[in-house]
C-alpha positions as a printed NumPy array, in Angstrom:
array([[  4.136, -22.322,   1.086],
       [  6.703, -24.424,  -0.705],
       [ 10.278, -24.211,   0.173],
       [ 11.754, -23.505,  -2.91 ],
       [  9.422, -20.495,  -3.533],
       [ 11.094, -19.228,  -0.683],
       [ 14.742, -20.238,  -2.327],
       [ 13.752, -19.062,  -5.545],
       [ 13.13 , -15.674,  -3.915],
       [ 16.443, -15.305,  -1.773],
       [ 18.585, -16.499,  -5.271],
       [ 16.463, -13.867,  -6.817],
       [ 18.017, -11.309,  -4.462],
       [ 21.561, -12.477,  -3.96 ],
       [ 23.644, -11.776,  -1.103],
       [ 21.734, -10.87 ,   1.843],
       [ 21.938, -10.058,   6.157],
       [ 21.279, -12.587,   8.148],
       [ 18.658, -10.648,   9.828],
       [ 16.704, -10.642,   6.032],
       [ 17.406, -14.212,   5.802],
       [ 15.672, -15.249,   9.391],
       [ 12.955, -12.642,   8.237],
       [ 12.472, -15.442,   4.891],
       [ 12.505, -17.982,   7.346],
       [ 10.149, -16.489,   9.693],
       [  7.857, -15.822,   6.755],
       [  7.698, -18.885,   4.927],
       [  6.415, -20.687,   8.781],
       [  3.822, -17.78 ,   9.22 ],
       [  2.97 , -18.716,   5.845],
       [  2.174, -22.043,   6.202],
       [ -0.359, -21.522,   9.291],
       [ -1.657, -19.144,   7.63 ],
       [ -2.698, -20.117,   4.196],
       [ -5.067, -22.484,   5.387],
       [ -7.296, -19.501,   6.715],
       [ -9.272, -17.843,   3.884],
       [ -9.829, -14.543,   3.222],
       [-13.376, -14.18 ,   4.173],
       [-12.264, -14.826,   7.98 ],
       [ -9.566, -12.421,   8.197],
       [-10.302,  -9.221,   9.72 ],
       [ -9.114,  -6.388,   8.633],
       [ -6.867,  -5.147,  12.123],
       [ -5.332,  -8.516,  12.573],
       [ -1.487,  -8.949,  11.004],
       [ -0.889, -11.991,   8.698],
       [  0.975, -13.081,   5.874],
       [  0.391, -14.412,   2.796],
       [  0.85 , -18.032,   1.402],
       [  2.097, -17.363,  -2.156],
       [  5.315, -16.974,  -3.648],
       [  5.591, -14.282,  -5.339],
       [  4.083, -12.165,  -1.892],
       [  7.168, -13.619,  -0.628],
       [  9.391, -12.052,  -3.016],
       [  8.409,  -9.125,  -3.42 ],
       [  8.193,  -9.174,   1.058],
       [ 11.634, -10.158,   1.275],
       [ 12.735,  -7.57 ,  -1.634],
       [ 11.278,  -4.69 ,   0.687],
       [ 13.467,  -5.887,   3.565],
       [ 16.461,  -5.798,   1.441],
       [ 16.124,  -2.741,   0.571],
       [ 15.002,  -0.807,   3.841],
       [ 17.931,  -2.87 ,   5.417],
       [ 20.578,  -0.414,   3.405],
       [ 19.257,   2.364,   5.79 ],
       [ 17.869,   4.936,   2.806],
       [ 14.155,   5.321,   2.64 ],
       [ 12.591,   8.561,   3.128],
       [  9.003,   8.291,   1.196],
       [  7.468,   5.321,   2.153],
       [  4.275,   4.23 ,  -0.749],
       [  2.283,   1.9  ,   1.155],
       [ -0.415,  -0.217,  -0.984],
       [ -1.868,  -2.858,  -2.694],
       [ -1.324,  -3.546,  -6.525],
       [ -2.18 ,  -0.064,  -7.572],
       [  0.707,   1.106,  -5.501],
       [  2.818,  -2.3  ,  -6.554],
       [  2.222,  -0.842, -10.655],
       [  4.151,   2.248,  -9.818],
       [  6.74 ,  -0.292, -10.674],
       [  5.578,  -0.743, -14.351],
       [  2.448,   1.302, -15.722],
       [  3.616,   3.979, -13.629],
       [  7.472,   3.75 , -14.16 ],
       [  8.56 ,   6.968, -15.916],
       [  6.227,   9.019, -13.252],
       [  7.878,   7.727, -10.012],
       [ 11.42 ,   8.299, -12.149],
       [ 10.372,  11.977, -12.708],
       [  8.544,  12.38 ,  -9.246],
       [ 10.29 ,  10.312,  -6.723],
       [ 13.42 ,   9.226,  -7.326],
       [ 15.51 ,  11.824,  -5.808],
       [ 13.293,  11.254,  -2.864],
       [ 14.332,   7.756,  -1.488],
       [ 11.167,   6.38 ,  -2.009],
       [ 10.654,   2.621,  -1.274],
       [  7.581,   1.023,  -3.034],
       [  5.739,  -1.155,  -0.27 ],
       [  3.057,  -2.004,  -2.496],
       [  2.219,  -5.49 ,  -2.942],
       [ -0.876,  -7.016,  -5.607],
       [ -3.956,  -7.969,  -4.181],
       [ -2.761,  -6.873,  -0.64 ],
       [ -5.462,  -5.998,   2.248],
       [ -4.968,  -3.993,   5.202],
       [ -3.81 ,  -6.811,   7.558],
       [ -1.306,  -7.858,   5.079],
       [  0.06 ,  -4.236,   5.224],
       [ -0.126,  -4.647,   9.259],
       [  1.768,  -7.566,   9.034],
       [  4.457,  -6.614,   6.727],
       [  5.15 ,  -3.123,   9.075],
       [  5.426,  -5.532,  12.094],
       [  8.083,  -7.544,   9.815],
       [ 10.167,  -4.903,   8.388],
       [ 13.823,  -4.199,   9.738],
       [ 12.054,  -0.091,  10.001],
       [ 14.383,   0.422,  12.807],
       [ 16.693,   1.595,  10.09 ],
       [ 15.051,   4.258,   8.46 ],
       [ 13.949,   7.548,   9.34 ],
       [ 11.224,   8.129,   7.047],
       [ 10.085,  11.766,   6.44 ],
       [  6.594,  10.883,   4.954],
       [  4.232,   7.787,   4.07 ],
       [  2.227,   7.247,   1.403],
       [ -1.19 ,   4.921,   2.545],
       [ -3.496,   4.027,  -0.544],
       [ -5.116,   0.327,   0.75 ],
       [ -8.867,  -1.027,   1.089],
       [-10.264,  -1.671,  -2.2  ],
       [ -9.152,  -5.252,  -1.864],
       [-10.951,  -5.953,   1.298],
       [-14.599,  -5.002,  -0.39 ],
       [-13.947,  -8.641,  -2.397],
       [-13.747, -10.266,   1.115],
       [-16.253, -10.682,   3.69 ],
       [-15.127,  -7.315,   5.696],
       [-17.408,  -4.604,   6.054],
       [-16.59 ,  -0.627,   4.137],
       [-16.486,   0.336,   8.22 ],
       [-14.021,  -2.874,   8.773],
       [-11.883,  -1.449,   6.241],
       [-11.605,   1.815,   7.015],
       [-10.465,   1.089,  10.81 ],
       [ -7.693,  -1.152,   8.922],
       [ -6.626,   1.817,   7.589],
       [ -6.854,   4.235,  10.397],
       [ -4.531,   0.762,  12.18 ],
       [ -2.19 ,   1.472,   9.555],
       [ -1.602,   4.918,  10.217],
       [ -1.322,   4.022,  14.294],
       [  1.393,   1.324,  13.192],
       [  3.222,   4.013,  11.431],
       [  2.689,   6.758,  14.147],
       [  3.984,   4.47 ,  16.684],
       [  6.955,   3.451,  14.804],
       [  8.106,   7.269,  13.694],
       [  6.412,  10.138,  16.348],
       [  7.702,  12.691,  13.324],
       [  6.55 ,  11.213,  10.381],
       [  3.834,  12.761,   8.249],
       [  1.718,  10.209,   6.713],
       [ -0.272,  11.364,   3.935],
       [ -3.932,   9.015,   3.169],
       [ -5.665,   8.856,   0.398],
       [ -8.809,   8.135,  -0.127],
       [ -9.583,   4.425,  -2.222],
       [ -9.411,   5.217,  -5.847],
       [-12.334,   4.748,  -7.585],
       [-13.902,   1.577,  -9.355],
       [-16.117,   0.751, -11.62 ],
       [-17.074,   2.946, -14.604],
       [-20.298,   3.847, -13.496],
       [-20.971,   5.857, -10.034],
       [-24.021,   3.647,  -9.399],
       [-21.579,   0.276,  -9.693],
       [-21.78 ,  -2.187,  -6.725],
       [-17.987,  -1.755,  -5.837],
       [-17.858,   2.088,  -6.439],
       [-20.494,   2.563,  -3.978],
       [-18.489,   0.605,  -1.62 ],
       [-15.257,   2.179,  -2.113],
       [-17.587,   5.347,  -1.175],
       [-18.572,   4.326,   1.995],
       [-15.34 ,   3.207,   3.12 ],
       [-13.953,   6.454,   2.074],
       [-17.07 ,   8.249,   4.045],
       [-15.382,   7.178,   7.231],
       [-12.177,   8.848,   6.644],
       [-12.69 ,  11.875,   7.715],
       [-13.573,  11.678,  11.424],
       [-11.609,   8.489,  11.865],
       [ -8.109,  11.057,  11.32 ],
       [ -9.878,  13.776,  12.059],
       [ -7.872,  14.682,  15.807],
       [ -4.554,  13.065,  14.417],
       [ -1.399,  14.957,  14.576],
       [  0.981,  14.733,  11.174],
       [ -1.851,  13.041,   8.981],
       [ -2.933,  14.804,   6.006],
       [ -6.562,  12.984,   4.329],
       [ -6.36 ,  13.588,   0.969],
       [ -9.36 ,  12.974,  -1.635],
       [ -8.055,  13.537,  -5.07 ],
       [-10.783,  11.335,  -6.734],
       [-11.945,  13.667,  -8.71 ],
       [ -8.702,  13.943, -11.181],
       [ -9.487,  10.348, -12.36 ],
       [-13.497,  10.994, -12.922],
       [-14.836,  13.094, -16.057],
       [-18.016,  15.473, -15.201],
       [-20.678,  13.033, -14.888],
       [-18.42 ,  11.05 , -12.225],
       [-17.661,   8.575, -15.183],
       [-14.554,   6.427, -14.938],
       [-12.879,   6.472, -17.824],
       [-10.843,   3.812, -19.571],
       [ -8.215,   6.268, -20.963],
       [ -7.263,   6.527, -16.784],
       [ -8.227,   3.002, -15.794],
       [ -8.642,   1.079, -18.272],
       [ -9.778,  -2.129, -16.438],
       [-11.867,   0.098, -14.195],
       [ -9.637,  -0.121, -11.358],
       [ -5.603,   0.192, -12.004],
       [ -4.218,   3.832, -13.523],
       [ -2.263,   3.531, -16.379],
       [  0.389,   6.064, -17.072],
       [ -1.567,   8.671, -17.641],
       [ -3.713,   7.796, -14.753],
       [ -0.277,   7.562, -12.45 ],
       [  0.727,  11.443, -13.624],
       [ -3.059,  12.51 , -12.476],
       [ -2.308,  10.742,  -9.294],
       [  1.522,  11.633,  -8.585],
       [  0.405,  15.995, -10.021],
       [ -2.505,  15.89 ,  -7.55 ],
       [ -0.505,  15.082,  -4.194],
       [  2.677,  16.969,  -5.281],
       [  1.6  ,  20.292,  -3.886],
       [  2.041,  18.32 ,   0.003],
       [  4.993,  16.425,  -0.478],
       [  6.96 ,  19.901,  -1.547],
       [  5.541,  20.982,   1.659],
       [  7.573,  17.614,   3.654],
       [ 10.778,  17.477,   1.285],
       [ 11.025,  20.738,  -0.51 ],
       [ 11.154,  20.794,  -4.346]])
């Protein structure tokens, strides 16, 4: 990574803790090691970073703001949980706000990114009362396996576990893709999702949700009026998303 992506992104930011700025600095030497690796031989349970820039921003935003001590709802996720941050704006406004949420979704994250970022995040400072895990459909473009996958989820949930005994972490099965329920990449977010169920089945505070089925017409059809690229919601697709898993977070916070 260059350094001035790394400037760029603490100017970006302005005044920050020491602690966030040694976190930049730790990143952006991680980074270097690490972008020479590709994809294809990361495995899905080991931590590491990513070598681009704006990873690194949006990274270093996170610590920012879990460093002020107020996040309660933790959204944990890959770009479809990034977009809550544009297509799905005026839902999370209506939905979360008054929650303390803090969006931990970063584009064209895989689990071990997630792994690495909760190893790297100043979490000590929070008390979160619930997490939010929707990650996996990136690591079916790689080299990992649906079964790879879903144990980098079920690593997820152990990181967060560890770091809060009391904090109910709500999974959702991968969204979706591909229009068609025969596609190549639906049938693989299928089989990752296949594994969910016994891999959380004995786990204390861990609610598997499959809400699917909001997003697919009759005939299992994905349509482009909910994703219109076959893969992110738009808004409409983020109010189907934030209605179906409503009904358990006013069982964590209350309405």
């Amino acid at each position: 990574m260059k350094t001035t992506n790394i400037n760029s992104s603490l100017k970006s930011i302005g005044n920050v803790s020491l602690k966030i700025l040694l976190s930049a600095m730790l990143l952006a030497v991680i980074s270097i090691s690490t972008s020479v690796v590709a994809f294809a031989q990361v495995r899905s349970l080991e931590p590491v970073a990513r070598g681009d820039g704006g990873w690194c921003s949006r990274y270093v935003g996170s610590v920012v703001q879990i460093d002020k001590g107020e996040a309660e709802l933790l959204m944990i996720g890959d770009s479809i949980t990034h977009a809550w941050d544009n297509a799905g704006k005026k839902v999370w406004a209506k939905y979360y706000e008054s929650r303390k949420p803090v969006n931990l979704g970063i584009s064209g994250d895989q689990t071990q990114h997630v792994l690495w970022r909760l190893d790297h995040l100043p979490l000590h400072k929070v008390k979160p009362k619930a997490a939010v895990v929707m990650i996996g459909t990136n690591n079916i473009g790689s080299s990992l396996t649906p079964k790879e996958t879903a144990d980098g989820i079920k690593a997820i949930v152990d990181r967060l576990q560890k770091q809060f005994p009391e904090i109910k972490v709500v999974v959702l099965h991968v969204f979706p893709r591909d229009e068609k329920p025969d596609g190549k990449l639906r049938k693989k977010v299928d089989e990752i999702n296949s594994y969910l169920p016994d891999l959380f089945k004995s786990y204390k505070n861990v609610k598997l949700l499959d809400i699917n089925k909001v997003f697919l017409d009759e005939n299992n059809v994905l349509p482009k009026s909910i994703m219109p690229d076959g893969l992110h919601p738009n808004e409409a697709g983020y109010e189907l998303w934030a209605k179906a898993i409503e009904p358990t977070l006013v069982e964590i916070f209350g309405k």
